[in-house]
N, C-alpha and C positions, 0 to 999 in steps of 0.2 A: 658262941651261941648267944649269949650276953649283949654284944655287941649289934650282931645280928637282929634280935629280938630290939633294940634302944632305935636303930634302923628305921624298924616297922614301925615302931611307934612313932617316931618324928615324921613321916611319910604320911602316916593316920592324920596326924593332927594338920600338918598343912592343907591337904586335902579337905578336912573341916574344917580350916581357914576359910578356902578359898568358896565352900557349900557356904559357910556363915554371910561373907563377904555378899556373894550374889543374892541372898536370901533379905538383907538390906536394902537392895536398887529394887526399887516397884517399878513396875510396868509403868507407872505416867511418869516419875521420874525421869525412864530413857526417853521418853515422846520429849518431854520439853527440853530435853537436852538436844535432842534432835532439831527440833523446832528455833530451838537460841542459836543454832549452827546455822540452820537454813536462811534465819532473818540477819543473821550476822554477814554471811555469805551474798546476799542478796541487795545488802546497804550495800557492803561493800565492792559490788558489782556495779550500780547502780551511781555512786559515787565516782569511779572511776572507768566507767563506760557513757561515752557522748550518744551511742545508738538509743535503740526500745533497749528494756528492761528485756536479760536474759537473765531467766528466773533457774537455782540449781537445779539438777536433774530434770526441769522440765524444757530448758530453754524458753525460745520465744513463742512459744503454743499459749500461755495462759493470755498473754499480751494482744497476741491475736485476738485469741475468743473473746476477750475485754472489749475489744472493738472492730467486732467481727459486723456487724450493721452500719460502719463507718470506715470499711477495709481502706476503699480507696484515696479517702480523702485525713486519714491515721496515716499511712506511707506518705502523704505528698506532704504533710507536716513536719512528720517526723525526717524525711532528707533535704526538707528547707534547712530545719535546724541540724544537721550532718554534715552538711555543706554538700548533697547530693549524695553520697555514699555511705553505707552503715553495712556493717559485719552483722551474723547473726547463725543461730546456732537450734539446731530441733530438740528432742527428744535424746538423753544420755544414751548412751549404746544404741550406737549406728544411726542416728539421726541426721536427716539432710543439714549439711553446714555451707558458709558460704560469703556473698554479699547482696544486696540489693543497692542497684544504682539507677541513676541518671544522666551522671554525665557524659555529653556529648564524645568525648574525646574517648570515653572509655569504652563506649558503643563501638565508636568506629576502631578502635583497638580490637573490641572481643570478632564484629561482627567482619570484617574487613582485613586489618593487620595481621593480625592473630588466628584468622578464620581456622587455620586446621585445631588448633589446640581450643575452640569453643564449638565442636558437633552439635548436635540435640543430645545426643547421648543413649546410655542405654535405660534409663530412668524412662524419660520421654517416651522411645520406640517399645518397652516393653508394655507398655499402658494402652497403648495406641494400637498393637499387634495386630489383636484379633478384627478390628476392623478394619484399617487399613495394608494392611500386611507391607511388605514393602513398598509403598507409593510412596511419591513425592515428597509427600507431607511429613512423611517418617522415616525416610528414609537421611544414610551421611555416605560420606564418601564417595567410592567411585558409581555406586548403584543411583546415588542422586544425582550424581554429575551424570550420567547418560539420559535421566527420562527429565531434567534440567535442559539441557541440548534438546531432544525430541518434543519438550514442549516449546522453550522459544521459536526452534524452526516452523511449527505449526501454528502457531497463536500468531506469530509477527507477518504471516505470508497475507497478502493480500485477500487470497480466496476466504482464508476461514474470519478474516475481517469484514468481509461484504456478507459473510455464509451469517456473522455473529449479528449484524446489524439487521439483515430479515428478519433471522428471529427474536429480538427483542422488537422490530416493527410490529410486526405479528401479533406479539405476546400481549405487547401492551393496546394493540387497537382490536383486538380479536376476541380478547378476555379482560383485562385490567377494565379497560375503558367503561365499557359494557355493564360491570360489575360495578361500577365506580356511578355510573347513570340510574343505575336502578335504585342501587342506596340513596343517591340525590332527590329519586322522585318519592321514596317511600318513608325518607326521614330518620330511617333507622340509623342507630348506633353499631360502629365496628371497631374491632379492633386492629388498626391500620398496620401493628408489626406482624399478627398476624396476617392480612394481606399479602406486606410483603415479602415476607416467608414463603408463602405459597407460589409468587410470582419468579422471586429468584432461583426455586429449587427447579420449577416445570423451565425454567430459562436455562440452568445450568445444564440440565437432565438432558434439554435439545444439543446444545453447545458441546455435551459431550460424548453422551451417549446418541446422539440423534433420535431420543425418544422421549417424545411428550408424557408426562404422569397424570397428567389433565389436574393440578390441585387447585387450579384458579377455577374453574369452570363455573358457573354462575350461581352454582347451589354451594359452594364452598363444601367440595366431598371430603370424604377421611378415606383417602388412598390409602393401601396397603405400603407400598413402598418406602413414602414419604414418612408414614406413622413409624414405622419399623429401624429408618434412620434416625429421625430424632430422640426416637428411644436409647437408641445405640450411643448414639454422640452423650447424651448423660451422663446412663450408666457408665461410660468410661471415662467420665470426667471424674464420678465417685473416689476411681484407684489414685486422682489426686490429692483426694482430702481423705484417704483413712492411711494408716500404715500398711507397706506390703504384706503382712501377715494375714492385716485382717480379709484385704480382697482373695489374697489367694488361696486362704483357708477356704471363704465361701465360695470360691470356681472352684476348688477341689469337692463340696459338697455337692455344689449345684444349688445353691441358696441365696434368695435374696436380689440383687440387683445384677450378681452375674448369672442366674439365670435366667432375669429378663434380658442383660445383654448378648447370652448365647443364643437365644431364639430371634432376639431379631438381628444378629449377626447373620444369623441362617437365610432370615428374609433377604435383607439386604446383598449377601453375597451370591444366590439364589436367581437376583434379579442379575446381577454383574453375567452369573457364568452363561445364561440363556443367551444374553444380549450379545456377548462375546459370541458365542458360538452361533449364534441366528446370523450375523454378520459374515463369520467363516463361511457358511453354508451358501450365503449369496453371495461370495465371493467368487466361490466355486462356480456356481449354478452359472452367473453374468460373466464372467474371468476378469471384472472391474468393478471396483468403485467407485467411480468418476462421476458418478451423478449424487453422489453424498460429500459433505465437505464436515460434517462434525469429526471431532479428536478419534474416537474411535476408527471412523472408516480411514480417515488418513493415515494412522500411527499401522492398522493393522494390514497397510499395502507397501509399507517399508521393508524393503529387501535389505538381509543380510548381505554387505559387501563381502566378506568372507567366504562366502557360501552361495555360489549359482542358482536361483530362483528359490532360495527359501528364504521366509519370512523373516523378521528381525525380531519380531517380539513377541512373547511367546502369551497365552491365555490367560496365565494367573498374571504377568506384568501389564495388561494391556484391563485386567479387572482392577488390579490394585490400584492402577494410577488412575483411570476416571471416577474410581471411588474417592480417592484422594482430591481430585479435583470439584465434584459435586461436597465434597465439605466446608472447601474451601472457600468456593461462589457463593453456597446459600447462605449463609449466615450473616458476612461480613458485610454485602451492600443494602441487604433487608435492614440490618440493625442501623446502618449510615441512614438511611434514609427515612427509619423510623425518629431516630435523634435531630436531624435535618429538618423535619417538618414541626416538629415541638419548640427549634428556637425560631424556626417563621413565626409560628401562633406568637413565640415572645419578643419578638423582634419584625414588626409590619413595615417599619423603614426596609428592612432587607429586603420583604418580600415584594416590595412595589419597586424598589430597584430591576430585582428580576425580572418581572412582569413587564416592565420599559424595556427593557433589554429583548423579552420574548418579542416583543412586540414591535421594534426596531426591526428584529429580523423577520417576520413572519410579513413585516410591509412592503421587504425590496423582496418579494415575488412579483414576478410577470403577469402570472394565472389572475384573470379578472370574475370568474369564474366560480373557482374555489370555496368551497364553506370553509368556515373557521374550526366547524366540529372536524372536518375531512383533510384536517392539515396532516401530514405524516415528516417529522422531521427526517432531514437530512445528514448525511455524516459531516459537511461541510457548517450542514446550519450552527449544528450543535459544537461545531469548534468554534464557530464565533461568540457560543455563550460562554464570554469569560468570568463576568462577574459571577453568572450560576457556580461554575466550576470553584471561581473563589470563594463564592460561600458554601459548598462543599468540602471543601482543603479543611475552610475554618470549623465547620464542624466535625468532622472528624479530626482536629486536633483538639478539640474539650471533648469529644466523646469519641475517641477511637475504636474500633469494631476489635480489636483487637489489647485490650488493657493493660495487659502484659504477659511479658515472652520470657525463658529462662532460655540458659547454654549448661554443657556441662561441662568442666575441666578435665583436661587430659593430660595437659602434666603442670608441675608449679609452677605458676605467673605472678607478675605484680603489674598493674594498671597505671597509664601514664599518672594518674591520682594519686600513687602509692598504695593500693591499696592491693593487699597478698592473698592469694588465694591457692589453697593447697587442690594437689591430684583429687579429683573424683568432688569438689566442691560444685553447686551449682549458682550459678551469676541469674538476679534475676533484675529483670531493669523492665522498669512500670511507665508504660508509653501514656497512658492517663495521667501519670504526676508529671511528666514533660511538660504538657500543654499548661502546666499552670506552676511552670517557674520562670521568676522575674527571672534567672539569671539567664536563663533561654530564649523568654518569647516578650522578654519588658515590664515594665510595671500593667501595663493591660493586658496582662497575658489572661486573667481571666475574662474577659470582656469577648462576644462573639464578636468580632469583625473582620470583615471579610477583605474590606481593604489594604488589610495588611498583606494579601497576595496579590497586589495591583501597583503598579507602577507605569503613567503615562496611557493609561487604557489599556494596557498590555500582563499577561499573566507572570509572576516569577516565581519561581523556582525558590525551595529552600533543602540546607542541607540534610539528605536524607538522612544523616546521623541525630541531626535537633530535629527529625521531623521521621519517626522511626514507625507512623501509620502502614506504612508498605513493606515492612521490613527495612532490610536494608544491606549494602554486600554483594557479594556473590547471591543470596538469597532474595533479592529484591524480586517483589512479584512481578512475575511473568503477567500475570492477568491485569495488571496497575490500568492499563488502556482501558481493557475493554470493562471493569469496574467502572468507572469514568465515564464513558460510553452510554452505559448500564441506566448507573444512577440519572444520569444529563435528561435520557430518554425521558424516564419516567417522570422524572419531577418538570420539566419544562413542558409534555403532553398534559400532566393532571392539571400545576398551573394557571395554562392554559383556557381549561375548560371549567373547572371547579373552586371553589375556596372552600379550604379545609377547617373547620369549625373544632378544637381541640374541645371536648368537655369539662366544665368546668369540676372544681375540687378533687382531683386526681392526686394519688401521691405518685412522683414520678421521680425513681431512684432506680440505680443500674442494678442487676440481677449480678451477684459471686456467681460467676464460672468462667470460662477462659473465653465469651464470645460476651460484650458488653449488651445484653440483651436489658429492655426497660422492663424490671421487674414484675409489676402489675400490666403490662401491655401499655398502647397508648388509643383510648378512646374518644372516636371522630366523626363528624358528621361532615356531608359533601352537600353544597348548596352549590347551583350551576353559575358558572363566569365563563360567558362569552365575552372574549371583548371585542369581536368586531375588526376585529386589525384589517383585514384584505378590504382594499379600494372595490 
């Protein structure tokens, strides 16, 4: 009993040990203990990491938003001083990890070499879902590799190369021009990326769908269609910048930015299923579509080998992928070409390069005839605009349409670099900090110059790994031509006819998000330039 009871008592009194002990540590005591951890932790990260600053528990989030208004031009600093490659690390528990690169060799290692063990992944495809569903642009594996095959087959064939050049003739002497003359005579101010927004999307819309959205039309309307996509494209740009929680908390609610991306998901796919199926119906109705040359009516007279007169691809594959391809068209040569004409305005040597160059070719016509307003280029013309073409190349490598692209790891690698990257890591490599390393493009790598893709009058080539504008790979776009094509048309017709007047005191910096868009627009006035070229 004795003992027993001496027990309890010694048991009591630890116990009010251990109440007295905690009764001692206040509340701000543990914080600056905490706090002397974290700064402890943080030097000495900080001291023995060459990368940004991976701050504890937070990773590299605070670093960001430290120079979150100077994203692109923080990266191309921060992997000059890396030697091109840096490690870096999200959010503690479950936070995207990884590398961000530039080098050449690592490129064509992930995108090339390595091509199976770097997909998009399911990070990428799960963001992307609900508007693209399986297309192209979201898609890996064997489902990419088939509508991969069925677009080169169709983009590269002759017919839909003559079918692509009508409509961008068209487009731009029908609407653009038109639109571009009246602004000239009335003095007014535009905002020229919006223009070409509007021009690329009703271009793509033809190209793929064979349906015009009319958004160039001479009142500059607000299409249903068009508004409803770039809403979409956004909103799902958002599931980039929050945590998966938080988007998918708010789709499970229906709140907030995913439920203006459900609604105009609706628009948009709405528009796809009609279009698919208005096509079916006049399939039926004519038993051909021979007198249509856009991706759709092609793709959807593709017979299953397998299978005696039935079709190859089915409604939702035949929506997904021209969805996928109208995201792809609109964005990338509007914003080339809104960037394009900012470094004319800051570079006139270039621009009167070109204009010799137009005007070389617009001389050796035959036609004595001809006005100069009624010229309509040629597919041949516009291969002979090399220098154009070079000063294209060169602007989309200091202003790429595309700024940067991730992969996602599928099992553990390490990069001719050395640099290690575990399962389920995402590689993200910044096609903007490319164009402005000495160790890629020389000491002028920041300098427009177009000469640099000239050699002897003639155009060359660089490799698409240092020049990762087009992708690059098995991925390399399919559409790179007729981009090209695209861009040539418009800027050698406007040219031409106009000189483009930038307005002054603009601030002109690129927009965060995954399409190099110029953040405040770019505003322009259009004074006429005939010059007279035809004898």
């Amino acid at each position: 009993m004795g003992s027993s009871g001496t027990g309890k008592f010694v048991l009591s009194q630890g116990q009010l040990t251990t109440k007295w002990l905690f009764a001692q540590v206040r509340v701000s005591d543990v914080a600056v203990a905490l706090l002397g951890l974290f700064i402890f932790t943080a030097l000495a990260r900080r001291l023995t990491n060459k990368g940004p600053m991976l701050w504890p528990v937070l990773g590299i989030i605070p670093t960001l938003f430290f120079h979150i208004n100077q994203l692109y031009d923080w990266g191309t600093q921060t992997l000059i001083k890396c030697g091109g490659t840096f490690h870096f690390r999200g959010m503690w528990m479950g936070g995207a990890h990884g590398i961000v690169t530039v080098n050449p060799s690592n490129i064509e290692y992930m995108l090339k070499t390595r091509f199976r063990n770097f997909p998009k992944g399911k990070y990428y495809r799960e963001r992307f879902s609900d508007l693209l569903g399986d297309g192209i642009f979201n898609a890996d594996d064997e489902l990419w590799k088939e509508q991969r095959r069925a677009a080169t087959s169709e983009m590269h064939s002759s017919r839909f190369v003559q079918y692509s050049l009508r409509t961008i003739q068209d487009l731009v002497h029908q609407k653009l021009l038109k639109l571009l003359n009246k602004l000239a005579v009335s003095g007014d101010r535009v905002d020229v990326q919006d223009v070409f927004l509007r021009f690329t999307f009703d271009n793509i819309c033809t190209a793929a769908f064979g349906v015009d959205p009319d958004c160039l039309a001479i009142d500059l309307p607000e299409v249903p269609f068009a508004k409803a996509f770039e809403l979409a494209t956004e909103s799902t740009l958002f599931r980039f910048i929050v945590p998966p929680f938080v988007w998918k908390f708010m789709k499970l609610l229906g709140i907030g930015s995913e439920k203006k991306l459900k609604e105009a998901v609706q628009i948009v796919h709405k528009f796809g299923e009609k279009t698919v199926t208005g096509r079916r119906v006049e399939l039926s109705k004519l038993g051909s579509l021979n007198d249509r040359s856009d991706l759709l009516s092609r793709l959807i007279e593709v017979e299953d080998p397998e299978q005696k007169g039935k079709k190859k691809f089915s409604d939702k594959f035949l929506e997904d992928f021209c969805i996928s391809f109208i995201l792809a068209g609109r964005d990338t040569s509007s914003v080339a070409l809104t960037w394009f004409f900012w470094l004319l305005h800051k570079h006139p040597r270039v621009e009167e390069r070109i204009i010799d160059e137009i005007k070389e070719i617009v001389g050796q016509r035959k036609s004595k005839k001809e006005k100069d307003e009624d010229v309509i280029f040629s597919i041949d013309e516009l291969k002979k605009m090399v220098y154009l073409q070079a000063a294209l190349s060169e602007s989309l490598r200091l202003y790429p349409s595309v700024p940067m692209d991730f992969k996602e790891v599928q099992e553990d690698d390490v990069f001719p670099d050395g640099a290690f990257v575990k399962k389920g890591a995402r590689v993200f490599y910044l096609i903007y900090s490319m164009g402005r390393m000495e160790d890629i493009w020389g000491k002028d790598c920041k300098e427009f110059k177009p000469e640099r893709w000239m050699k002897n009058g003639e155009l060359v080539s660089e490799n698409q790994f240092k020049y990762a504008v087009f992708n690059a790979g098995p991925r390399l776009c399919v559409g790179k031509k007729f981009a090209y094509m695209q861009m040539k048309m418009v800027a050698a017709s406007i040219l031409l006819r106009f000189s483009v007047k930038v307005v002054e005191g603009q601030t002109i910096v690129p927009k965060l998000t995954t399409t190099l868009y110029m953040k405040n627009g770019l505003l322009v006035t259009f004074e006429p330039r005939l010059l007279h070229l035809l004898p």
